[in-house]
C-alpha positions as a Markdown table, in Angstrom:
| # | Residue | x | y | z |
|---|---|---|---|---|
| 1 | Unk | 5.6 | 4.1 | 32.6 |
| 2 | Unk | 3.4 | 3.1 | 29.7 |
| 3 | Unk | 4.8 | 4.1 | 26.6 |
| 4 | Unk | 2.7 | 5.8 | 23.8 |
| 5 | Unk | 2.6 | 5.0 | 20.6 |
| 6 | Unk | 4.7 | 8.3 | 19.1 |
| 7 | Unk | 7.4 | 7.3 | 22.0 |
| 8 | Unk | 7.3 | 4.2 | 20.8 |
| 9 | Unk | 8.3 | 5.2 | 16.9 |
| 10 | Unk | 10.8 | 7.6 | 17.6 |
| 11 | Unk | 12.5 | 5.2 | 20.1 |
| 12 | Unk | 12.6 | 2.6 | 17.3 |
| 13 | Unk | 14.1 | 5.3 | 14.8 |
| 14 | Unk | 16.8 | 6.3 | 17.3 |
| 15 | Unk | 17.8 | 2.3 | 17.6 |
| 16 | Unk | 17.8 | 2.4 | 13.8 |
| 17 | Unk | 20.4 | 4.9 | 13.7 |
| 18 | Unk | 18.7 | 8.0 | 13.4 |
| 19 | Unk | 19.9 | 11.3 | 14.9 |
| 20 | Unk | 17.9 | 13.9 | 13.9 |
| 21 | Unk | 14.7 | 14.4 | 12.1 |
| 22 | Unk | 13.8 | 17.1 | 9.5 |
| 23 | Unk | 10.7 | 19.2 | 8.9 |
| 24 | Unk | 9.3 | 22.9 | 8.3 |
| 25 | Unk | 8.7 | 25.3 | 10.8 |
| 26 | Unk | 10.2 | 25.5 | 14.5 |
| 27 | Unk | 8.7 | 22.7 | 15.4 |
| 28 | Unk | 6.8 | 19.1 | 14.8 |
| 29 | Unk | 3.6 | 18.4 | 16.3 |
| 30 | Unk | 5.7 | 15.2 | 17.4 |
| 31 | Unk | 8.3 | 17.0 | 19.0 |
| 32 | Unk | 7.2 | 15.9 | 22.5 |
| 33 | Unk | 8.3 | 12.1 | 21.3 |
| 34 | Unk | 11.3 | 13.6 | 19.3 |
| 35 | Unk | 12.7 | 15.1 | 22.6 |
| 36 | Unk | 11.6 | 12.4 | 25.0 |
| 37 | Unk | 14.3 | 10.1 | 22.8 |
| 38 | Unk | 17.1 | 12.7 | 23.0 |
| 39 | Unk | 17.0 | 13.5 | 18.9 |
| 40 | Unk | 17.4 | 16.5 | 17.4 |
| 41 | Unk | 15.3 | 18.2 | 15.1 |
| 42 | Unk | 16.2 | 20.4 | 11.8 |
| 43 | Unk | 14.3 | 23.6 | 10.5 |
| 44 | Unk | 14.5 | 22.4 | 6.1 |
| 45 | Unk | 13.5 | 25.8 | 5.9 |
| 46 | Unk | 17.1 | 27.1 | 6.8 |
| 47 | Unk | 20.0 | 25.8 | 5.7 |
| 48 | Unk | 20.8 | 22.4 | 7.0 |
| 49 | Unk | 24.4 | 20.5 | 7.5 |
| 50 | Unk | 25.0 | 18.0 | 4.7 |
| 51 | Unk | 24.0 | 14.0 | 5.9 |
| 52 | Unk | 27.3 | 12.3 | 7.3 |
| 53 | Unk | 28.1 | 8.8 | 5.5 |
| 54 | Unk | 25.5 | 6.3 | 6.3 |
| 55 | Unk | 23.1 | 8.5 | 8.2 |
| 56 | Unk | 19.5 | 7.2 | 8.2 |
| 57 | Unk | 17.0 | 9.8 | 6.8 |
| 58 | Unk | 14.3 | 11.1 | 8.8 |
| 59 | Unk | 11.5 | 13.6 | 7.6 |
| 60 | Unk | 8.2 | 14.8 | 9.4 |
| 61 | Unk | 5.5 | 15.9 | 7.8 |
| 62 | Unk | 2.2 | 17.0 | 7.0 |
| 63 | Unk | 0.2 | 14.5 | 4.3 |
| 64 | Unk | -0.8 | 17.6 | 2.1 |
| 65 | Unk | 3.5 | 18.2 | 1.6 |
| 66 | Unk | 4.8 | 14.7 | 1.1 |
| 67 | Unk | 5.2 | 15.2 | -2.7 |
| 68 | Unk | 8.1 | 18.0 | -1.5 |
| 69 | Unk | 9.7 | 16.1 | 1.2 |
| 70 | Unk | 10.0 | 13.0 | -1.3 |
| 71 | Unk | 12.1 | 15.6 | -3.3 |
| 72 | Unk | 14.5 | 17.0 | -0.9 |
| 73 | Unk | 14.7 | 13.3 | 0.7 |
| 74 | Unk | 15.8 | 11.9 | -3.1 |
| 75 | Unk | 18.5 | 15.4 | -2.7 |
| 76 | Unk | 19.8 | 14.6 | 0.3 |
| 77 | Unk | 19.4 | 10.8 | 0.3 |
| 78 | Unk | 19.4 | 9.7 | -3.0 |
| 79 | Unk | 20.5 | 6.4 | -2.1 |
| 80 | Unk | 20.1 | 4.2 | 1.0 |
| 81 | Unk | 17.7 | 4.6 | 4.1 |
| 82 | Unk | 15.5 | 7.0 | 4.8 |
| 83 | Unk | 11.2 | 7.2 | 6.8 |
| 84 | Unk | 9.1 | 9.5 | 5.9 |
| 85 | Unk | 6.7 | 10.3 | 9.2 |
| 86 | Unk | 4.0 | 11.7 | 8.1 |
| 87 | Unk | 1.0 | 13.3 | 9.9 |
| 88 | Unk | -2.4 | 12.1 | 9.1 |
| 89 | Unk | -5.2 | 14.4 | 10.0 |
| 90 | Unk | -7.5 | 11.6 | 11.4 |
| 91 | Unk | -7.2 | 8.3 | 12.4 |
| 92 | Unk | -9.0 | 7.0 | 9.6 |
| 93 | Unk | -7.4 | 4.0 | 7.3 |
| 94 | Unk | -6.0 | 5.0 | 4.5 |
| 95 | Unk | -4.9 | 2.9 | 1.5 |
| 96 | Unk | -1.3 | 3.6 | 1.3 |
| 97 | Unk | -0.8 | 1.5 | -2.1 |
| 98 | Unk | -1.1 | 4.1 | -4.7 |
| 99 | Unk | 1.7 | 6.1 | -2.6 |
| 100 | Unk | 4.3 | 3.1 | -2.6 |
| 101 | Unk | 3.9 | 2.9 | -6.4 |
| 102 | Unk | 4.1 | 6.7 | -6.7 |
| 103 | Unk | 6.9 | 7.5 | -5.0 |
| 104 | Unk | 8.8 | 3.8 | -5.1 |
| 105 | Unk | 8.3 | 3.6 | -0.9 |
| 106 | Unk | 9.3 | -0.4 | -0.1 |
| 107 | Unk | 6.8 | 0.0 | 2.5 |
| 108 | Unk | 4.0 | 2.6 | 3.1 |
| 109 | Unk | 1.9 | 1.9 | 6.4 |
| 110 | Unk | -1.2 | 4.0 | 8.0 |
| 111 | Unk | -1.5 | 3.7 | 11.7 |
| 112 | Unk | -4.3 | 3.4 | 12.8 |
| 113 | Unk | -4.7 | 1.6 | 16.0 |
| 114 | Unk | -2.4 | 1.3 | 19.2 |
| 115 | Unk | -2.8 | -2.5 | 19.3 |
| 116 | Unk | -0.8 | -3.0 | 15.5 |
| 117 | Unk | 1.1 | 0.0 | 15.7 |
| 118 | Unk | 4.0 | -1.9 | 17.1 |
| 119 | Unk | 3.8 | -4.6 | 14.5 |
| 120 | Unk | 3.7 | -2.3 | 11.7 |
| 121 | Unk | 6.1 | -0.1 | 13.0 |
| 122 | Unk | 8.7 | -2.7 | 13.2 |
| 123 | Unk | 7.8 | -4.4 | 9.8 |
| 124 | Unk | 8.7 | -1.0 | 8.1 |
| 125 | Unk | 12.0 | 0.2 | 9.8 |
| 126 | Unk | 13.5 | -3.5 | 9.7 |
| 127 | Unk | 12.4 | -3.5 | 5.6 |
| 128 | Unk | 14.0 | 0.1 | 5.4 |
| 129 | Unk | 16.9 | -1.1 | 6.5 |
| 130 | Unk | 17.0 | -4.5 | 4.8 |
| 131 | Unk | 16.5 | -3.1 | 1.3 |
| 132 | Unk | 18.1 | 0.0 | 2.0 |
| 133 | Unk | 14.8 | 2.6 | 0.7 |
| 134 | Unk | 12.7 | 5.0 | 1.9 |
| 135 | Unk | 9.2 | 4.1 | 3.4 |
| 136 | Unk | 6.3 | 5.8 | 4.7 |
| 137 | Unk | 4.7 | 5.5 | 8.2 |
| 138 | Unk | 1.3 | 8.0 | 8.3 |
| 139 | Unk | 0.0 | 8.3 | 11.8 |
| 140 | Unk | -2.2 | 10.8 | 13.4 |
| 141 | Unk | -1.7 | 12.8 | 16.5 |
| 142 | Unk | -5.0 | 11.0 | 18.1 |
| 143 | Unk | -2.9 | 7.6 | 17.8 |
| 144 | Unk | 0.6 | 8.8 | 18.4 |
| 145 | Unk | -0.7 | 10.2 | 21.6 |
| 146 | Unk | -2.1 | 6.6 | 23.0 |
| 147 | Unk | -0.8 | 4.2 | 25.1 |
| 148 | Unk | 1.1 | 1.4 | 23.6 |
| 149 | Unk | -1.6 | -1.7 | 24.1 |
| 150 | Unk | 0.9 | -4.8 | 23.0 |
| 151 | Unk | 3.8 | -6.5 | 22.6 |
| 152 | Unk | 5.8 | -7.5 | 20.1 |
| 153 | Unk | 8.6 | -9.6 | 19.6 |
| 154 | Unk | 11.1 | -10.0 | 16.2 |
| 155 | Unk | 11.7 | -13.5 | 14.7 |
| 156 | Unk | 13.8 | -13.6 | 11.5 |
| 157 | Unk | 14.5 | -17.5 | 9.9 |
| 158 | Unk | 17.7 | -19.3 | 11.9 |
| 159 | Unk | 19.0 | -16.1 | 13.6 |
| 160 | Unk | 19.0 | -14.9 | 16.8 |
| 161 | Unk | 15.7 | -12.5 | 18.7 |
| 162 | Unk | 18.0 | -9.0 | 18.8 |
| 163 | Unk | 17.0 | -6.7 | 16.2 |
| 164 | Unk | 18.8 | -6.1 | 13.3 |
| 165 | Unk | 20.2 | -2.8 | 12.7 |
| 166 | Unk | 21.6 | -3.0 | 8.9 |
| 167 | Unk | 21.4 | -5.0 | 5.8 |
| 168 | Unk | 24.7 | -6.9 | 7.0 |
| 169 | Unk | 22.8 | -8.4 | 9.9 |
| 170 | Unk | 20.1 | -9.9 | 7.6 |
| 171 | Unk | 22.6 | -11.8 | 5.3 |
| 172 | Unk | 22.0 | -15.2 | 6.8 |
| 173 | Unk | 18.3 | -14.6 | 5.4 |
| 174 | Unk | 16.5 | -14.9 | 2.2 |
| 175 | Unk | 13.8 | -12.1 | 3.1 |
| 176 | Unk | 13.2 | -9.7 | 5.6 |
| 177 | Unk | 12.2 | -10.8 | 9.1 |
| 178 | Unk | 8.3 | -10.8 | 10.0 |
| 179 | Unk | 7.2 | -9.7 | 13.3 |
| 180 | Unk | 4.3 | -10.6 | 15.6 |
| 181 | Unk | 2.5 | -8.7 | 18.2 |
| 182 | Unk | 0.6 | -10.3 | 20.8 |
| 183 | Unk | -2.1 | -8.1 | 22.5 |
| 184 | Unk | -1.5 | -8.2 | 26.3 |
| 185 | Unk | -4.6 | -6.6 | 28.6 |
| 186 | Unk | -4.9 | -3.1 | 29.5 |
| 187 | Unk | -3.7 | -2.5 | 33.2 |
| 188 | Unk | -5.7 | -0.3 | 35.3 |
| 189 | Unk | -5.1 | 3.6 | 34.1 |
| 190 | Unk | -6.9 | 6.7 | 34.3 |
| 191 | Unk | -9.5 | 7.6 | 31.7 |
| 192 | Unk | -8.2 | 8.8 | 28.4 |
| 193 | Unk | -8.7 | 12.3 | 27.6 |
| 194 | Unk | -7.5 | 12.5 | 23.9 |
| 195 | Unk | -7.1 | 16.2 | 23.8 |
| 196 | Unk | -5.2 | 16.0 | 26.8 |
| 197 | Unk | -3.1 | 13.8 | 25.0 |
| 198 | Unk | -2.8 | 15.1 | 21.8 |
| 199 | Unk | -2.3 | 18.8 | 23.8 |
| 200 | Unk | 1.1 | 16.5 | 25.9 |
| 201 | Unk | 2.4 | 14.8 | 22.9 |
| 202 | Unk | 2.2 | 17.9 | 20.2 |
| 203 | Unk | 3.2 | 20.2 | 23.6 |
| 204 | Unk | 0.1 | 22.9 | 22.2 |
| 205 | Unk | -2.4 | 23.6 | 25.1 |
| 206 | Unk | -5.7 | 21.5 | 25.7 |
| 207 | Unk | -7.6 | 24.6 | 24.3 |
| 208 | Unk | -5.3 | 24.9 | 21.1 |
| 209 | Unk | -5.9 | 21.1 | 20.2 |
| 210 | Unk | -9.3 | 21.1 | 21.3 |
| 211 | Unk | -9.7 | 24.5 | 19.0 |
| 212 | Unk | -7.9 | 23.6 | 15.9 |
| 213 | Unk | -10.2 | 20.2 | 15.7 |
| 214 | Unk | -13.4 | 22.4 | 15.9 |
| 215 | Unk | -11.8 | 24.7 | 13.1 |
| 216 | Unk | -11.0 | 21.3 | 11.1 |
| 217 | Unk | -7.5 | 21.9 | 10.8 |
| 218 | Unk | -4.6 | 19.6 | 12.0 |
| 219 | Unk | -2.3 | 21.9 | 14.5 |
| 220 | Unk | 1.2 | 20.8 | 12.1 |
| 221 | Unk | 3.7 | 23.1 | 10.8 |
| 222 | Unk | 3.2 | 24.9 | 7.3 |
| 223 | Unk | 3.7 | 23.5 | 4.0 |
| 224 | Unk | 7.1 | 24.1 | 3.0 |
| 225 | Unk | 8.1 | 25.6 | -0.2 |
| 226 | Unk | 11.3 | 24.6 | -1.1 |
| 227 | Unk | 13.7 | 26.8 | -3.7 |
């Protein structure tokens, strides 16, 4: 089964470590991914369990509430690991610069494609977990909700191809490994129907997707206010 490109990232978080993710509302509009990789998913609106030692930070978001997820991420994480998943409302690049400088990401991507979401994907958990900080991965619905269309593979100087998991697997290198992905052609599938999609992946009905595009609005949780 082809993987999309929101199964993709939440698999990679879950081989990072990560057990649960944490957002506003009942639910993420990424909680069909979030299940599909057997994590669990916390309401920051009620009261949460305090991280265990070494747990990797997770947040999901909305873009217009990322300035109060950064804070309770520095409460609960002030130190070590921690992604910041955060819902674009189109597929449109963004230039993500200004918000690693803000907010001191190492990385901060914008997805914007299937074909280098795997690449980019990979390049910011491996550097989370290399430097030990928080980064930024935007992605809309639209692109989380496509099939995966390449490869990749990991290559880090004189080590081995498994993935590293934690800064004690990089000490052998000077940097953080770089990745490559190698487009592959599309197999024969059905045509894409991206509200269908988007309906599958955010588990809303066709109609709702299709109805919160006309309206303009992204179908995501509501800005939390934190106390």
């Amino acid at each position: 089964m082809t993987s999309t490109v929101g199964d993709f990232l939440f698999q990679k978080l879950s081989e990072k470590g990560v057990t649960r993710l944490l957002g506003s509302g009942h639910a993420s509009v990424f909680m069909g991914s979030i299940q599909r990789n057997h994590l669990a998913y916390a309401d920051l609106q009620h009261s949460i369990s305090r991280p265990r030692s070494g747990e990797v930070g997770a947040f999901v978001c909305h873009e217009d509430s990322i300035s109060a997820y950064i804070s309770q991420g520095r409460y609960y994480f002030p130190s070590g690991p921690a992604v910041y998943i955060v819902e674009q409302s189109s597929a449109q690049f963004r230039d993500t610069t200004s918000l690693a400088a803000q907010y001191g990401f190492s990385v901060a991507v914008s997805i914007t494609s299937p074909t280098t979401a795997a690449s980019q994907i990979g390049r910011a958990l491996d550097t989370m977990m290399y430097y030990s900080k928080p980064v930024y991965i935007g992605i809309s619905l639209a692109v989380a909700a496509q099939p995966l269309s390449t490869t990749w593979s990991y290559a880090a100087s004189g080590t081995s191809s498994a993935t590293p998991t934690s800064q004690a697997s990089y000490s052998q290198t000077s940097s953080p490994p770089y990745f490559t992905a190698i487009a592959k052609p599309a197999s024969a599938s059905p045509q894409y129907d991206p509200t269908a999609a988007q309906a599958a992946e955010s588990e809303l009905s066709p109609d709702e997707v299709q109805n919160a595009a006309n309206a303009g609005q992204s179908p995501d949780c509501p800005l939390v206010r934190f106390h």
